[in-house]
Every structure is written in structure tokens, then in C-alpha cells.
C-alpha positions as CSV (number, residue, x, y, z in Angstrom):
1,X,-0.8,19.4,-0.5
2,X,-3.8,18.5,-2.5
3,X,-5.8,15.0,-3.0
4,X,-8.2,13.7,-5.3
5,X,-10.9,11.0,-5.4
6,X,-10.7,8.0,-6.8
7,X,-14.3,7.9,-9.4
8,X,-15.2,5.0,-11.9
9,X,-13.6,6.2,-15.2
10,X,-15.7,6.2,-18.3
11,X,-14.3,3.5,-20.7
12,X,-14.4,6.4,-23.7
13,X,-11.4,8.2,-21.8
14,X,-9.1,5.0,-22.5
15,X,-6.6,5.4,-25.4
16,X,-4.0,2.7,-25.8
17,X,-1.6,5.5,-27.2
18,X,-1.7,7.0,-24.2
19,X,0.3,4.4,-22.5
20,X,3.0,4.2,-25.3
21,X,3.6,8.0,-25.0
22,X,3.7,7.4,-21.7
23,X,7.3,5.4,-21.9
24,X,8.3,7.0,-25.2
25,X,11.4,8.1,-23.7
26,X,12.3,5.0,-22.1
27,X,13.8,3.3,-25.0
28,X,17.5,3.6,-26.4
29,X,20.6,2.3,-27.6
30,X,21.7,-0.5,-24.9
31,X,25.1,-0.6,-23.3
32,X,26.9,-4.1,-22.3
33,X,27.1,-4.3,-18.7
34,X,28.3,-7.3,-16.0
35,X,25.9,-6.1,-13.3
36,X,24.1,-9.8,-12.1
37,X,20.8,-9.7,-13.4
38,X,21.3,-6.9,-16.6
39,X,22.2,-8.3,-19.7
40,X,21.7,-6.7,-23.0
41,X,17.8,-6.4,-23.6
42,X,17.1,-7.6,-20.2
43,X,17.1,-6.4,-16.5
44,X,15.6,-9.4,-14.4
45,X,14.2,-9.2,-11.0
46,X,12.7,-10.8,-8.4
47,X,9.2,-10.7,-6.8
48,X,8.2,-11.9,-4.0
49,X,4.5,-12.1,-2.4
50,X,2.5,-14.8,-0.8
51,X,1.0,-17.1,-3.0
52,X,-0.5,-19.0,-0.6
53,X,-1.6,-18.7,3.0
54,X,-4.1,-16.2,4.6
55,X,-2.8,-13.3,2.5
56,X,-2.9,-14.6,-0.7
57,X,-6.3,-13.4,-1.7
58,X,-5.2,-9.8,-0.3
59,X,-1.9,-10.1,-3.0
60,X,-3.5,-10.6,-5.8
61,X,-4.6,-7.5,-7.5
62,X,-1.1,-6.3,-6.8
63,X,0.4,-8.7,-9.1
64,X,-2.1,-7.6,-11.7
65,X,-0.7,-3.7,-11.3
66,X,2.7,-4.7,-11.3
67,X,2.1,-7.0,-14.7
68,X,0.0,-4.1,-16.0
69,X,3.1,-1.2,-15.5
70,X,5.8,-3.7,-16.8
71,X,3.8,-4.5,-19.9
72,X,3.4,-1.2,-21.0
73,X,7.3,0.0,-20.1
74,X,8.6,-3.1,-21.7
75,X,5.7,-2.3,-24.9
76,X,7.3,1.0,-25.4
77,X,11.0,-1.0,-25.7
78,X,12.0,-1.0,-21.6
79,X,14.5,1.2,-20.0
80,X,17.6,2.1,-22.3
81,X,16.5,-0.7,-24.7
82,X,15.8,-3.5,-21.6
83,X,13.0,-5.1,-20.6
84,X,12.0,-5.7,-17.4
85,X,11.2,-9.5,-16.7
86,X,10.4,-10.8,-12.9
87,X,10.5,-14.4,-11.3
88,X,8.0,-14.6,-8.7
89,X,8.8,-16.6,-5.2
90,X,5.6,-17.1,-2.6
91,X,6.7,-16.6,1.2
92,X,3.5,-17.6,2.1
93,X,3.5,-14.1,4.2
94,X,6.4,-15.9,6.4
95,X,9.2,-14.2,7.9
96,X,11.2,-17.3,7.4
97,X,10.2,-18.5,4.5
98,X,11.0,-15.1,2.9
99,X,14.5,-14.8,4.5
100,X,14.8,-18.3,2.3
101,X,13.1,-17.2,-1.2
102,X,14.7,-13.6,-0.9
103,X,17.9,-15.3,-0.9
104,X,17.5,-17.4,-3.6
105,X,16.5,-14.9,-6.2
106,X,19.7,-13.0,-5.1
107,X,22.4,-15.8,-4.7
108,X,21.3,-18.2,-7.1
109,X,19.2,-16.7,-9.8
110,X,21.5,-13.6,-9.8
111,X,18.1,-11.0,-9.4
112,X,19.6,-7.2,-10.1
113,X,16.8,-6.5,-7.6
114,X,13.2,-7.5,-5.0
115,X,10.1,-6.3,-5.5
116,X,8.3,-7.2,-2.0
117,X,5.0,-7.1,-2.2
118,X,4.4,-8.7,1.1
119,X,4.1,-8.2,4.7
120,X,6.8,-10.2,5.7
121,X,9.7,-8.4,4.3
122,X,11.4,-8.3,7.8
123,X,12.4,-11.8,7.3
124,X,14.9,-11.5,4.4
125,X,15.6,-7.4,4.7
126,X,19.0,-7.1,7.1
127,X,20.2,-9.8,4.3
128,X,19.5,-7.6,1.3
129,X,20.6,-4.5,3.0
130,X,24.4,-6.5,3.4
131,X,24.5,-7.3,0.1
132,X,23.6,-3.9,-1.5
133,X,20.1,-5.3,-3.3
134,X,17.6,-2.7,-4.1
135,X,14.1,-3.5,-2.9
136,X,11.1,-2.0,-3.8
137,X,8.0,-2.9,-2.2
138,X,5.2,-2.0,0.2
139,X,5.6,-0.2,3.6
140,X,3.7,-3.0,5.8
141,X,6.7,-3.7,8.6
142,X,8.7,-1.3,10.2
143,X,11.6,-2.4,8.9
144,X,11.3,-0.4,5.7
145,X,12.4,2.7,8.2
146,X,15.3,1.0,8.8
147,X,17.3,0.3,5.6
148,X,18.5,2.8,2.7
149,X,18.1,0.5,0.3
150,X,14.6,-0.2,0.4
151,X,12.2,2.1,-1.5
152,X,8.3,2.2,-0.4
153,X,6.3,5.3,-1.7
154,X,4.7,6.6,1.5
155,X,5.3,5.6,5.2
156,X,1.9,5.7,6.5
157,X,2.0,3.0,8.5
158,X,5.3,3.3,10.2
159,X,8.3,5.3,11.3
160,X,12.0,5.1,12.4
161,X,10.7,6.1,15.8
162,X,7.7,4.2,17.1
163,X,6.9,6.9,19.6
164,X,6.4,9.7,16.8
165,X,2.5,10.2,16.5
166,X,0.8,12.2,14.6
167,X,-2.8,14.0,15.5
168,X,-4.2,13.6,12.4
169,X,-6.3,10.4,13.2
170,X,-7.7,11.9,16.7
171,X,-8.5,15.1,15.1
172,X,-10.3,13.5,12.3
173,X,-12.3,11.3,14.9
174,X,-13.3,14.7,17.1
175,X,-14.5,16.4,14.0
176,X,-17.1,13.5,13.1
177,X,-18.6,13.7,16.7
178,X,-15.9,10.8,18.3
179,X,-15.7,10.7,21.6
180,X,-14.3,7.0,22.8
181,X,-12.6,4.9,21.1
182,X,-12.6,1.2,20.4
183,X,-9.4,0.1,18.8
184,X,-9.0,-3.5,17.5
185,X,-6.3,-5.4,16.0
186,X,-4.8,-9.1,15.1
187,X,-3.3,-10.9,19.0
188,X,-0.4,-12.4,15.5
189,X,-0.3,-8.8,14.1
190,X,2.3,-8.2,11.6
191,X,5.0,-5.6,12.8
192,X,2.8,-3.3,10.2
193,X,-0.3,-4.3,12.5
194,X,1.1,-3.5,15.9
195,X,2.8,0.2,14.3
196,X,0.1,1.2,13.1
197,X,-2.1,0.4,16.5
198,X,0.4,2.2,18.3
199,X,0.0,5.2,16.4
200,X,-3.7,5.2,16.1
201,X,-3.8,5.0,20.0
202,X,-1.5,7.8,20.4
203,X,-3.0,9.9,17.9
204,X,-6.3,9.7,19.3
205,X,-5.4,9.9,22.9
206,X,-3.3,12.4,21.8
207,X,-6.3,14.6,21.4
208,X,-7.9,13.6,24.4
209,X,-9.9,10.8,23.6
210,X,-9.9,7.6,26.0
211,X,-8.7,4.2,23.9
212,X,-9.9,0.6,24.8
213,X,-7.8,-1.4,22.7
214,X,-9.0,-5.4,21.9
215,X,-7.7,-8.4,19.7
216,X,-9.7,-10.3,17.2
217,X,-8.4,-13.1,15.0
218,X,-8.5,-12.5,11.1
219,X,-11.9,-14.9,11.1
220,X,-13.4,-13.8,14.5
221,X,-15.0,-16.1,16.9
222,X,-18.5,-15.9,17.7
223,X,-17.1,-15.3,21.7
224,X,-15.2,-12.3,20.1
225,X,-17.4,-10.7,18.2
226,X,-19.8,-10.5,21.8
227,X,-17.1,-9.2,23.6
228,X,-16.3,-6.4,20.9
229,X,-20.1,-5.6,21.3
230,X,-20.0,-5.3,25.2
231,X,-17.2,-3.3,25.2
232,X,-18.7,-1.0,22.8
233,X,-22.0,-0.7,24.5
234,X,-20.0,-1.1,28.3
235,X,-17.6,2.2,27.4
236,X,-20.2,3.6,25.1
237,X,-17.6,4.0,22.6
238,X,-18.6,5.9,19.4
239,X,-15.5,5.5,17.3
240,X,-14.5,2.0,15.8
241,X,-10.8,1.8,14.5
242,X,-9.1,-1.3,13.4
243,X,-5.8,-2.5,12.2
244,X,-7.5,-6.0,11.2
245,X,-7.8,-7.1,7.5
246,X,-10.2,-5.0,5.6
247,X,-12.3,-8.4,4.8
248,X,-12.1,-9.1,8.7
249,X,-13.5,-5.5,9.6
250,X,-16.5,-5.4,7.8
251,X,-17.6,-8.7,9.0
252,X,-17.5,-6.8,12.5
253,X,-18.7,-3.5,11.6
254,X,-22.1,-5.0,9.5
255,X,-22.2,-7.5,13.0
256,X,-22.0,-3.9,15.2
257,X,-24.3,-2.5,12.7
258,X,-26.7,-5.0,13.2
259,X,-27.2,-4.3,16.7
260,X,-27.8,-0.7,16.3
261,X,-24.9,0.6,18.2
262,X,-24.5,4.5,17.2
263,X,-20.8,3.9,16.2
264,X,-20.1,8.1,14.9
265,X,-16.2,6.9,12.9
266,X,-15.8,3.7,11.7
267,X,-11.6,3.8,10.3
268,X,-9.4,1.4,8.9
269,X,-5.7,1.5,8.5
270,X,-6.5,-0.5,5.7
271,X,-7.3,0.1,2.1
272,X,-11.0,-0.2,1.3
273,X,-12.7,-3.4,0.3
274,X,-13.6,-4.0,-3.2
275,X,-16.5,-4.8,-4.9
276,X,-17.1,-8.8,-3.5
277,X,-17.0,-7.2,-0.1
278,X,-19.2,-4.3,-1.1
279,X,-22.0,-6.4,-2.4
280,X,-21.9,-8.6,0.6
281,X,-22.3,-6.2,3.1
282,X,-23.8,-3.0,1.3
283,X,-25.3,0.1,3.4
284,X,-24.0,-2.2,6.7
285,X,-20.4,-0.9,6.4
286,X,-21.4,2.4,4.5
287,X,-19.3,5.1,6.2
288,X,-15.9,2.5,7.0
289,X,-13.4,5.5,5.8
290,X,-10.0,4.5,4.9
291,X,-6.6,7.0,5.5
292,X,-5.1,4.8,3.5
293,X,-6.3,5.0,0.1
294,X,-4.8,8.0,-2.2
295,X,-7.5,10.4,-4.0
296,X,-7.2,10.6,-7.3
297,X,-8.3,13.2,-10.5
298,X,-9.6,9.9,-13.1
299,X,-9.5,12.8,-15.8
300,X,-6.1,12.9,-15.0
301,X,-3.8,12.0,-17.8
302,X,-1.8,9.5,-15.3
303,X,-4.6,7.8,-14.2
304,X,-6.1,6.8,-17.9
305,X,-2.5,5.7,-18.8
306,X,-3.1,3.6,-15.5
307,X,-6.3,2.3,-16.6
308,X,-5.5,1.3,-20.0
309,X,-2.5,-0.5,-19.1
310,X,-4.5,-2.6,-16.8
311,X,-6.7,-3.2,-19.6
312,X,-4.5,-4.3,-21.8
313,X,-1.8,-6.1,-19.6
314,X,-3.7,-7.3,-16.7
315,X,-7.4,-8.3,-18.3
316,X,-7.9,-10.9,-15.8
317,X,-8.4,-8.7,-13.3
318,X,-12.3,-7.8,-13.1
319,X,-12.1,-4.8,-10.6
320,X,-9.2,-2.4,-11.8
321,X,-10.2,-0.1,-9.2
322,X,-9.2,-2.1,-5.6
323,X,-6.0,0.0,-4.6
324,X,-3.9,-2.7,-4.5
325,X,-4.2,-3.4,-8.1
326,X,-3.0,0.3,-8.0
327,X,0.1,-0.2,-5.4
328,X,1.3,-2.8,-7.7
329,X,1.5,-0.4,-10.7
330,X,3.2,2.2,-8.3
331,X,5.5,-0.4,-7.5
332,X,6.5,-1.7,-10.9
333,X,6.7,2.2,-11.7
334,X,9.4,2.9,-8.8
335,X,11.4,0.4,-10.6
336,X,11.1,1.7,-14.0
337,X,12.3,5.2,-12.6
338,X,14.9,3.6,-10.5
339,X,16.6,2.4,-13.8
340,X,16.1,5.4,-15.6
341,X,18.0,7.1,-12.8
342,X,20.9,4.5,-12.5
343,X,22.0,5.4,-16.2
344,X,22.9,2.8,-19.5
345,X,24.7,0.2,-17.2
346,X,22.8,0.3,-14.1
347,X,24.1,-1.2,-11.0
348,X,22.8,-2.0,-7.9
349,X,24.5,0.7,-6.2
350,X,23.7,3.6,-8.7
351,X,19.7,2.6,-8.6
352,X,20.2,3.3,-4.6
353,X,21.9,6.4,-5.5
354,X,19.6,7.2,-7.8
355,X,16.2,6.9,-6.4
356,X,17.1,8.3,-3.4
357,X,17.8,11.3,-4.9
358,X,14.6,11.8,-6.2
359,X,12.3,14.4,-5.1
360,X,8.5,14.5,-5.5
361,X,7.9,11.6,-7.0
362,X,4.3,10.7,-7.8
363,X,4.6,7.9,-10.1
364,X,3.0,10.0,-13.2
365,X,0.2,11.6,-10.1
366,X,-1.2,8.6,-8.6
367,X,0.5,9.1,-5.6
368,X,1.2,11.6,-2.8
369,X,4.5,13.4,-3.7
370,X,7.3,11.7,-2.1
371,X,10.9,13.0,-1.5
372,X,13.0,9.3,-1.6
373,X,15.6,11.4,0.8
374,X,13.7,13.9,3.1
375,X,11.0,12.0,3.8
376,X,12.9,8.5,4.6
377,X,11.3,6.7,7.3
378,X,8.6,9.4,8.5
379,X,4.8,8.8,9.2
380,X,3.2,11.5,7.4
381,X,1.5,14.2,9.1
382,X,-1.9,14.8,6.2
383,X,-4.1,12.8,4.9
384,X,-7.6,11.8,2.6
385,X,-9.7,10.1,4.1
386,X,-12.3,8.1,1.9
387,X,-15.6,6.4,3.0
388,X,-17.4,3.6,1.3
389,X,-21.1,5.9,0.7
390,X,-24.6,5.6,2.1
391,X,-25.7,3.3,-0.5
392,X,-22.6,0.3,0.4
393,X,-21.6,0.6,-3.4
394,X,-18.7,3.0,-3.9
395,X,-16.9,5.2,-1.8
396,X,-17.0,9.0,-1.3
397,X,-14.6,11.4,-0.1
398,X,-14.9,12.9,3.3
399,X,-12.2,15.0,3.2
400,X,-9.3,15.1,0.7
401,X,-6.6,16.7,2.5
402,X,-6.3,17.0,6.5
403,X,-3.6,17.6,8.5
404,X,-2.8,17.4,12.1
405,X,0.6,18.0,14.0
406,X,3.7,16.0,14.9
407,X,3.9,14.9,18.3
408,X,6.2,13.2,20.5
409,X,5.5,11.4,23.3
């Protein structure tokens, strides 16, 4: 399996053609269908994301992506002649909030399907999966292990079983010069949050090296960012891993930083901070490496129809490059090629069917290849992982491709 990394791409590589050709083939003759949601020229569905609350900032870009794909599906003449139109609902990153709002797109404004781009998609999933609703979103709970409805394009950060680890993390750690470990995460962690701790913990211990695992809130106190320093200088820990909002960690790592501590691996589970973050902090979080952010080729032909759809659909957002402006475009492109598989009159049922059935999908190479079937529910076992560089402006790959072995334990 090969990665790439993800560059700045020169603005004289855009060409809006390229998008067009792109979804050339989307486009024909409509068919009448009574499916909720699909009418002639239309297929409607329902996002869902938090406006509001702690996340919201964190959203954002994704809704960009996701405008960015639709527009230029629905500017080549949709799917079999529809176009793809969304109502939006905030959950306010609420489990019961989006059991509520998840309903309500289904029951009352007839949605064919969800787009979850939240972290909170526990609350309203067993729901969904009872009624047959196709869901596409991003893998942030475990429960997107759970239900054959739900589509997600990589299950990084979770697994049907929580107990299957993979020794990809510790390895990666050992071959930087780790040695201890000093794992942090959220005392309210997500179900994404505490999955993903778990199998950081066992993949490092899994390769020997000793964890010491501590909480810190998502705006740390004074009184916790001391006590993350004495543990680091009491169990001389060289490795700092976190499952803690990307904002939230370099806060702590430039505080570390600050102090001199000779920290060798500085990961994240999560994606890498954009450019706000990067021009507060600079060379003081310059080696944070993410596992989580796919490499990309920018000369690639996918990646300039990527760009130049965000240019055209999504101008408001400054900084095209932050990977969740880029999740949002996979997403939006899972659901284009979820209706291309369910045929003229999709239903809900033959989009399942459909997708699922799927094999290497890469949503036009700006994503690992996934198998919809095969790889249902299964943390990975290689991955890149990418550093912010030396100089605190950009990010540089470390390695594009490494791969450890399953474990159970």
C-alpha cells in the first residue's frame, strides 16, 4: 500500500474543466421513483453536525468539503439527472440531541439518507439502523463498527472488537528513540476518544514500552498542565501521545516545550492543526506527527479536481488544505457513488447494497483504498505518519507507509 504527502498546490495546476469531466458520467435520463426523499431532479438528504457547542469550530471546514463535492456533482447535472440537496440539523455534538434531529430529518422531512459529520453519531444510530437509513459520515464513535448501514471510509480509530490492537503506533514510537510513554486524553472523552486511547496504550505496551496514562480537559487548567509536566519529568517519559483535540494538544506540547523536556514522539490521533494554530505556536509544536491525516500526490489528477471544487464551491473557506475540509469532500463523494451504485430509482436498501459492495474505493485517490465489505469495522494495521516541520509552518512526511502487526490481547 502506498501513501502520499499532502504539499501546497500551485494555483496554475487548477482547471475548472477538470471538475466537470470529473462527473461527466453522472448525468442521465431520470426515472420516477416513490423512494422518501428522491423525486425527479432531486435526491435530498440530511446533514447533521454541531453548529454550536465545543466542536463547532472543529466542523467547519467539513461543511465546506461537503458543499464543495456536491457543487460540482450537482454542476455536471447530479446522479442520473438528480441533484443532491442537504438540510443541515446541529446536535451540538450531543448524543441526545442527535437521537432527536436524526429523527426528524428521517420521519418528518422524509431525508433518503444522513450525512454525520459529528462525533455524536451514537445517539441517533440503533434508530437509523431500524429503519434501513443509509448514513454516511465520519468514524469518530465506535458505533460505526456496529451497523451495516453506516458507511465511513477508514476505521482508524475504532474496531468491532476493542481488544484488537495493532503495533503500528508502538513500533513507530521505538523507531524515533521512544522509550516511555505519556498518554493523555479528555476525563468526557467521546466513545472515539476513549477507543482510540485504548488502542494507543496497547499498541505501545504492546511493544514493550511502559504507558502512564492522564486526563486533561479540552481547555486545560493551569493545575493540569503542572501535573502533565511532573509526570513527564517524574517517569522521564520521552513519548507524548494524546487523544485530546488537536487545538488542546499544542497548547500542551508548546507549554512542554517551553520547559525543555526532551519529549523524542510527539503523536496525535488527531488530524493536524491548520494554519491559525500553526502561526500561534510555530517551531513549539514542530515535530506533533499525526497517523491520521492521508498523504496525498497534489499532481494527482484527483486532488486538482479537489482543489478546484473548493475553489469554486466553497470560497469562504481560506485554508483548503486542513483535512477536514478534505473529509467533507470524501464524504459528499461516498454519497455520490452510493447513488451511482443504487441504479435510476435508488432506494435506501439498494444504496446499502450497493456501497457495500464496493471494493477499493478511494474517492478519485484521496483516500486509502477501502473495501466497503472486507474491511467493515477493522482498525487498520499501516499507516503515514505526517509531522508539522522544523520551521512550525507546514508539515513534512516522516514516513508514508508503515506497518505493524495485528495483535490480540
Amino acid at each position: 500500500m502506498t501513501k502520499r504527502v499532502l504539499l501546497v498546490l500551485p494555483a496554475a495546476l487548477l482547471a475548472l474543466a477538470s471538475v466537470v469531466s470529473c462527473d461527466a458520467r453522472a448525468a442521465t435520463s431520470t426515472t420516477a421513483c416513490d423512494t422518501p426523499g428522491v423525486s425527479s431532479d432531486q435526491v435530498r438528504v440530511g446533514l447533521v453536525y454541531p453548529d454550536t457547542g465545543t466542536l463547532s469550530p472543529t466542523f467547519t471546514p467539513l461543511r465546506a468539503g461537503l458543499n464543495a463535492r456536491l457543487g460540482a456533482v450537482n454542476a455536471a447535472g447530479g446522479v442520473n439527472g438528480r441533484k443532491i440537496e442537504y438540510d443541515w440539523a446541529d446536535d451540538g455534538a450531543r448524543q441526545d440531541t442527535n437521537r432527536v434531529v436524526t429523527q426528524d430529518l428521517v420521519e418528518n422531512k422524509k431525508e433518503f439518507a444522513i450525512l454525520e459529520a459529528t462525533a455524536t453519531a451514537t445517539g441517533g444510530a440503533a434508530n437509523l439502523a431500524a429503519k434501513g437509513i443509509p448514513v454516511v459520515g465520519v468514524s469518530a464513535e465506535p458505533v460505526w463498527a456496529e451497523y451495516q448501514n453506516m458507511f465511513t471510509f477508514s476505521f482508524a480509530q475504532v474496531s468491532l472488537n476493542s481488544s484488537d490492537v495493532v503495533t503500528t503506533f508502538g513500533k513507530f514510537a521505538q523507531q524515533r528513540g521512544g522509550s516511555r510513554a505519556l498518554l493523555l486524553s479528555d476525563p468526557l472523552s467521546s466513545g472515539q476518544s476513549s477507543s482510540t486511547a485504548q488502542h494507543l496504550q496497547g499498541s505501545l505496551q504492546a511493544v514493550g514500552i511502559p504507558v502512564t496514562a492522564l486526563v486533561a480537559d479540552q481547555s486545560p487548567t493551569q493545575g493540569q498542565l503542572n501535573e502533565i509536566i511532573r509526570q513527564i519529568t517524574t517517569n522521564q517519559a520521552d513519548i507524548l501521545a494524546s487523544t485530546l483535540p488537536v487545538d488542546t494538544f499544542a497548547q500542551i506540547v508548546a507549554t512542554v516545550r517551553q520547559r525543555n523536556l526532551p519529549l523524542k514522539v510527539v503523536l496525535t490521533a488527531s488530524v493536524l492543526p491548520g494554519n491559525e494554530v500553526l502561526a500561534r505556536y510555530g517551531s513549539k509544536i514542530a515535530g506533533m506527527t499525526s497517523f491520521n491525516v492521508q498523504a496525498l500526490d497534489v499532481a494527482s489528477a484527483g486532488y486538482i479536481r479537489y482543489r478546484t471544487a473548493m475553489n469554486r464551491f466553497a470560497p469562504e473557506l481560506q485554508d483548503i488544505n486542513q483535512d477536514l475540509a478534505r473529509v467533507g469532500y470524501v464524504l459528499g463523494d461516498m454519497l455520490v457513488r452510493g447513488l451511482q451504485t443504487a441504479g435510476p430509482c435508488p432506494t435506501r436498501q439498494s444504496f446499502i447494497s450497493g456501497l457495500r459492495a464496493v471494493t477499493n474505493y478511494t474517492a478519485d485517490g484521496l483516500v486509502t483504498p477501502m473495501n466497503f465489505e472486507a474491511d467493515f469495522g477493522r482498525i487498520p494495521v499501516c499507516y503515514p505518519f505526517i509531522a508539522i516541520n522544523a520551521a512550525g509552518n507546514g508539515v513534512t512526511t516522516v514516513t508514508p507507509d508503515l506497518c505493524g502487526e495485528r495483535v490480540a490481547r
